[in-house]
OpenMM code with the backbone's topology and positions (N, CA, C; nanometers):
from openmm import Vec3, app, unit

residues = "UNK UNK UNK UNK UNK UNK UNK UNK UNK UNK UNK UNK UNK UNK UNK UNK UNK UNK UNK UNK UNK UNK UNK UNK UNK UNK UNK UNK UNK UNK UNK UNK UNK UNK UNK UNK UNK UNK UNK UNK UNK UNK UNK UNK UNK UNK UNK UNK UNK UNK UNK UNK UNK UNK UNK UNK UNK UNK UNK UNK UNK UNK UNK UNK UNK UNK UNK UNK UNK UNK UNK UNK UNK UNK UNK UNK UNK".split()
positions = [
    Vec3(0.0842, -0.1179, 0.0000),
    Vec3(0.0000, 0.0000, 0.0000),
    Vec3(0.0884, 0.1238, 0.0000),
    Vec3(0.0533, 0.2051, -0.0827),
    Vec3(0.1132, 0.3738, -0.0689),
    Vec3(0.0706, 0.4307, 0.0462),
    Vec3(0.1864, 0.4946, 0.0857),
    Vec3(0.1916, 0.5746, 0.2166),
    Vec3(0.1013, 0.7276, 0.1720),
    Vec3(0.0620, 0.7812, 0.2577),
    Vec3(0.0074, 0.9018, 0.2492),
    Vec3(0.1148, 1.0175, 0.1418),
    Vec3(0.1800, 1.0370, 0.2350),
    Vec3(0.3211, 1.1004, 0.1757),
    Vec3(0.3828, 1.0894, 0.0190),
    Vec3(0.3449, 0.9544, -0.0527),
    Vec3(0.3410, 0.9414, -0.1861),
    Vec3(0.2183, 0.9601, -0.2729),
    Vec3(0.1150, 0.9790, -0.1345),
    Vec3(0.0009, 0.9280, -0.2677),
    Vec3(-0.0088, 1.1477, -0.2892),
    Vec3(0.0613, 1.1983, -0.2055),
    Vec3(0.0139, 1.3601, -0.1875),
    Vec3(0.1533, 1.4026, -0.3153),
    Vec3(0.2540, 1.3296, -0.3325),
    Vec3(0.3391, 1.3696, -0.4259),
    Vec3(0.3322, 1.3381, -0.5607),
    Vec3(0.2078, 1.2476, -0.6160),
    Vec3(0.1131, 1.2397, -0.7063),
    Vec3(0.0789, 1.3745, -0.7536),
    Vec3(0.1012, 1.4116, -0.8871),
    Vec3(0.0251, 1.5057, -0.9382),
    Vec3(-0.1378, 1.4390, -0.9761),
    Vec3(-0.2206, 1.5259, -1.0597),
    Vec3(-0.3077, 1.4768, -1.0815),
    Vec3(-0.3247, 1.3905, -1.2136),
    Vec3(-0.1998, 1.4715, -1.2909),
    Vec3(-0.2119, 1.3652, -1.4419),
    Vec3(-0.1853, 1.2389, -1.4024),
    Vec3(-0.0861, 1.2215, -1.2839),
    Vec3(0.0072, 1.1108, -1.2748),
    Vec3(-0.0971, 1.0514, -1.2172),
    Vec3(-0.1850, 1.0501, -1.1395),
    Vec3(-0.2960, 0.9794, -1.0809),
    Vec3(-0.3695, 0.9227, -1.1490),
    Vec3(-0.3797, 0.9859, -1.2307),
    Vec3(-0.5029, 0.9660, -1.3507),
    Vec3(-0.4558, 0.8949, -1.4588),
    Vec3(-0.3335, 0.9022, -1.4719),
    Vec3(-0.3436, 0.7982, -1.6167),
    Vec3(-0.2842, 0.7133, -1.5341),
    Vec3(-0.2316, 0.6755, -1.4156),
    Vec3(-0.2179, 0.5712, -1.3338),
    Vec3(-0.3573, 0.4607, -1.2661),
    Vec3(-0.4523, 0.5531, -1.2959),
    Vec3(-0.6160, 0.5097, -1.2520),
    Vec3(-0.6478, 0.4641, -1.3718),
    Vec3(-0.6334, 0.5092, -1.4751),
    Vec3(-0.6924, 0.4541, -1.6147),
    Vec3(-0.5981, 0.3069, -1.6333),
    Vec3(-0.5020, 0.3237, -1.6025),
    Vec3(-0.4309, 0.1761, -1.6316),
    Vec3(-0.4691, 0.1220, -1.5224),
    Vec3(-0.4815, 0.1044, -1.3799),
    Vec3(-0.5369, -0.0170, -1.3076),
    Vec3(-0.6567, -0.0335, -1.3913),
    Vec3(-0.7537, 0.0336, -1.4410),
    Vec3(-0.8749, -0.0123, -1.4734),
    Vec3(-0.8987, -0.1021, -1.5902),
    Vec3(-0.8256, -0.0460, -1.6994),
    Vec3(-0.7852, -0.0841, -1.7829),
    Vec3(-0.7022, -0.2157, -1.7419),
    Vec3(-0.6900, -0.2746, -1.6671),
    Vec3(-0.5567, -0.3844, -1.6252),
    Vec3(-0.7262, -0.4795, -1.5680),
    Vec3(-0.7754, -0.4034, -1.4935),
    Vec3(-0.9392, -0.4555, -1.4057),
    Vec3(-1.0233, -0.5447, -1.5206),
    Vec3(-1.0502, -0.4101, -1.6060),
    Vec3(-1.1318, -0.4875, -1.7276),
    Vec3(-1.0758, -0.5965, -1.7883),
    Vec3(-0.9730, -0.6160, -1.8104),
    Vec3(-0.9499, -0.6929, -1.9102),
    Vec3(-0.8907, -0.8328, -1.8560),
    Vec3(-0.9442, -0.8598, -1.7211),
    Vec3(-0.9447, -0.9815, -1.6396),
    Vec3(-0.7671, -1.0224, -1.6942),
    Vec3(-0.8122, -1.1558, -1.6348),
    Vec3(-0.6708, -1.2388, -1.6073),
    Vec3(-0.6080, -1.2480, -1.5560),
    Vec3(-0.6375, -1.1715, -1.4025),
    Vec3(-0.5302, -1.1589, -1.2969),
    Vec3(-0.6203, -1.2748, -1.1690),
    Vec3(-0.5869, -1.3068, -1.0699),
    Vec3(-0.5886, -1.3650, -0.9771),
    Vec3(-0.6938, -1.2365, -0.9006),
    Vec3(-0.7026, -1.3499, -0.7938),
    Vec3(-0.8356, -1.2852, -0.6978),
    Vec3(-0.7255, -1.1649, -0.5690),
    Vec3(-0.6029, -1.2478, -0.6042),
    Vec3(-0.5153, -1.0786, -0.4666),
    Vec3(-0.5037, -0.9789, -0.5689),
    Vec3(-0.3781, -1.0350, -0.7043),
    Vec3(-0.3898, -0.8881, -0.7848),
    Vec3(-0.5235, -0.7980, -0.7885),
    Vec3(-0.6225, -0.8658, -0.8539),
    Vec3(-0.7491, -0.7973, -0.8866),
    Vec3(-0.8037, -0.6902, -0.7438),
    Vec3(-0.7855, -0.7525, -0.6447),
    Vec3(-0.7979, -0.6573, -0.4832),
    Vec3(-0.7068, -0.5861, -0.4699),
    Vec3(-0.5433, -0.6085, -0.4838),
    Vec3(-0.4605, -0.5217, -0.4752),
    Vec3(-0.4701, -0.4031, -0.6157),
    Vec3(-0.5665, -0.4382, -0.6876),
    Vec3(-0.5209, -0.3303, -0.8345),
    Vec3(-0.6717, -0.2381, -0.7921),
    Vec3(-0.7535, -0.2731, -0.7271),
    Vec3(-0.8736, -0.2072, -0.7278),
    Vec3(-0.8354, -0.1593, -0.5788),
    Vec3(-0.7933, -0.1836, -0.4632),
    Vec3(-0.7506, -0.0769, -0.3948),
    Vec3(-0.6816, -0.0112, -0.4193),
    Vec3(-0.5816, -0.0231, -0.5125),
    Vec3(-0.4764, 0.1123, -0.5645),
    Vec3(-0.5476, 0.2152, -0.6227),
    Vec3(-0.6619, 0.1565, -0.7298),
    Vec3(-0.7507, 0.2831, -0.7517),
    Vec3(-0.8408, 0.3259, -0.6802),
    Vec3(-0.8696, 0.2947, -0.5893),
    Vec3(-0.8987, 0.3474, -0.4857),
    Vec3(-0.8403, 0.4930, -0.3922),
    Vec3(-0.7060, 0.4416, -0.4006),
    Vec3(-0.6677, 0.5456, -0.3352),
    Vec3(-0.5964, 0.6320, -0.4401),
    Vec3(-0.5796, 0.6042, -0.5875),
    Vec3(-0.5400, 0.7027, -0.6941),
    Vec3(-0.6680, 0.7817, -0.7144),
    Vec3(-0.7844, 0.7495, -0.6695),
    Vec3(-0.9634, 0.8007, -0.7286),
    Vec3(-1.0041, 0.9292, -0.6182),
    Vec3(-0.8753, 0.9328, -0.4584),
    Vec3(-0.9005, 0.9921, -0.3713),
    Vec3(-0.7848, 1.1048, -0.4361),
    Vec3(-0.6788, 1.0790, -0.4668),
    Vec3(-0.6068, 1.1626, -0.4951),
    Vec3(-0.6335, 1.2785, -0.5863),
    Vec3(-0.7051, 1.2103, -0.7117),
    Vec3(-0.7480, 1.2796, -0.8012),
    Vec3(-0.8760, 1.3564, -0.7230),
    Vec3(-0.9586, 1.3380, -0.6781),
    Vec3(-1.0563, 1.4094, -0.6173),
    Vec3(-1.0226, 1.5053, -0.5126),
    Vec3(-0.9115, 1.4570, -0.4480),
    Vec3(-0.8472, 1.6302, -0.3594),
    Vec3(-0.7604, 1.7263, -0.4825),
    Vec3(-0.7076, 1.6689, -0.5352),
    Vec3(-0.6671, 1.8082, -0.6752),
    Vec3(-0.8031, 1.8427, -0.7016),
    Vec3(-0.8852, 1.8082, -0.7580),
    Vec3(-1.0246, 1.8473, -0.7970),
    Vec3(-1.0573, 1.9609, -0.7262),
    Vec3(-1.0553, 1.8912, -0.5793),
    Vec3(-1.1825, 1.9683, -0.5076),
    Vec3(-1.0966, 2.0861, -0.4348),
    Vec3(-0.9320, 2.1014, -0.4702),
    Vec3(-0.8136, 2.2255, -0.4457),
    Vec3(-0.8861, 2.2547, -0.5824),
    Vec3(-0.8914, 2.2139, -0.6488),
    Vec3(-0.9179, 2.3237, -0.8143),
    Vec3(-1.0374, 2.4099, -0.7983),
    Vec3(-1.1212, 2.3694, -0.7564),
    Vec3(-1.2617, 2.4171, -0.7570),
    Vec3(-1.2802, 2.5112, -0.6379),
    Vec3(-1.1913, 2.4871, -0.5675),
    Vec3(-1.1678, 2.5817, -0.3851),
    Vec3(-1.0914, 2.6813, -0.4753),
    Vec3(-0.9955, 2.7255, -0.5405),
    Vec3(-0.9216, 2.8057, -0.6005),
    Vec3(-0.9855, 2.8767, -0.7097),
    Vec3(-1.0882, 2.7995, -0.7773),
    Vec3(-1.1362, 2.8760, -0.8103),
    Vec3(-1.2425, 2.9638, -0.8382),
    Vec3(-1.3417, 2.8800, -0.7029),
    Vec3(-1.4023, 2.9468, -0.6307),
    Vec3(-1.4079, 3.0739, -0.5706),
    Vec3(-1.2858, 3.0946, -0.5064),
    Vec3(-1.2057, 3.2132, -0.4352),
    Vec3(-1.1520, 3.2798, -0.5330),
    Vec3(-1.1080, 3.2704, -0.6348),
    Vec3(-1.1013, 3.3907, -0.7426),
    Vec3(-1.2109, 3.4327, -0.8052),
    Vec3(-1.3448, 3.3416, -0.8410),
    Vec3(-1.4759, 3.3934, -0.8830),
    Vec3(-1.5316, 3.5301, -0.7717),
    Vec3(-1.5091, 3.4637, -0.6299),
    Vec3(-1.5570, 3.5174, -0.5652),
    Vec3(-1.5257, 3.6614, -0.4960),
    Vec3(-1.3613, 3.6664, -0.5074),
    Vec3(-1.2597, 3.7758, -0.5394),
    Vec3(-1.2971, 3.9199, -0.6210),
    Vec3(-1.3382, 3.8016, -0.7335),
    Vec3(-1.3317, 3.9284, -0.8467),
    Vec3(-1.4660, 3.9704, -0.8401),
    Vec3(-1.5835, 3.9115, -0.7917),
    Vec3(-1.7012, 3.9549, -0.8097),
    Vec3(-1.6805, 4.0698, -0.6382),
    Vec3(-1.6248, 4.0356, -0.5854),
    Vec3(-1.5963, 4.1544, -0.4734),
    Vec3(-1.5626, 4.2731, -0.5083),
    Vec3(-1.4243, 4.2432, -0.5978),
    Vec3(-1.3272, 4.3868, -0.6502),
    Vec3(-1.4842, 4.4507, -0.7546),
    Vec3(-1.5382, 4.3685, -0.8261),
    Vec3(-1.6624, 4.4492, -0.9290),
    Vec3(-1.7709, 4.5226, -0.8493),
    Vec3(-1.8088, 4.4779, -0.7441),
    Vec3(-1.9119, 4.5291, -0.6598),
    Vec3(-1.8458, 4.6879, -0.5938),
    Vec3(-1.6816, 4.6588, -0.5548),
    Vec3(-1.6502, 4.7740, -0.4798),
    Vec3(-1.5958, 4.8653, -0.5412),
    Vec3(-1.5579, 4.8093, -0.6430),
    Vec3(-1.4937, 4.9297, -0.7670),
    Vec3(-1.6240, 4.9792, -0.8513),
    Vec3(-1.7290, 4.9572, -0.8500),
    Vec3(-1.8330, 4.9920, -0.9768),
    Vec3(-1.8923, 5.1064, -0.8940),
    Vec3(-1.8551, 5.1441, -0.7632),
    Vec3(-1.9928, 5.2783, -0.6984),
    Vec3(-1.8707, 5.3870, -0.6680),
] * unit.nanometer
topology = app.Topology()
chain = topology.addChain("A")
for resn in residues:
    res = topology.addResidue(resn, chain)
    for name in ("N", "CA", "C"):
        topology.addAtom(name, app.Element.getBySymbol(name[0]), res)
């Protein structure tokens, strides 16, 4: 299992086309009943990784939507 500490030094591409290949590895059977558990908890925790970049993306840019609709309200009177 990946330690916390690696799964946070994951970018998000690297997560993601690392998630598309366990799955891709999932679908297309032929592995044993541990691989198949060990490849579907890895995406597991590559599916968490990608979803905290996400949900930093959407916090960021949230706070700049919300920024600029401030600076428009206080600069327009």
């Amino acid at each position: 299992m990946t330690s916390k500490v690696a799964q946070e030094a994951l970018g998000y591409e690297q997560a993601r086309d690392e998630l598309i290949e366990v799955v891709r590895r999932l679908e297309a059977g032929g592995t044993t009943l541990e691989e198949s558990l060990a490849l579907w908890e890895r995406g597991e925790e590559l599916a968490k990784v990608c979803r905290r970049w996400l949900d930093g993306a959407r916090a960021r840019l949230d706070a700049a939507l919300a920024e600029e609709q401030e600076d428009g309200e206080s600069g327009g009177e």
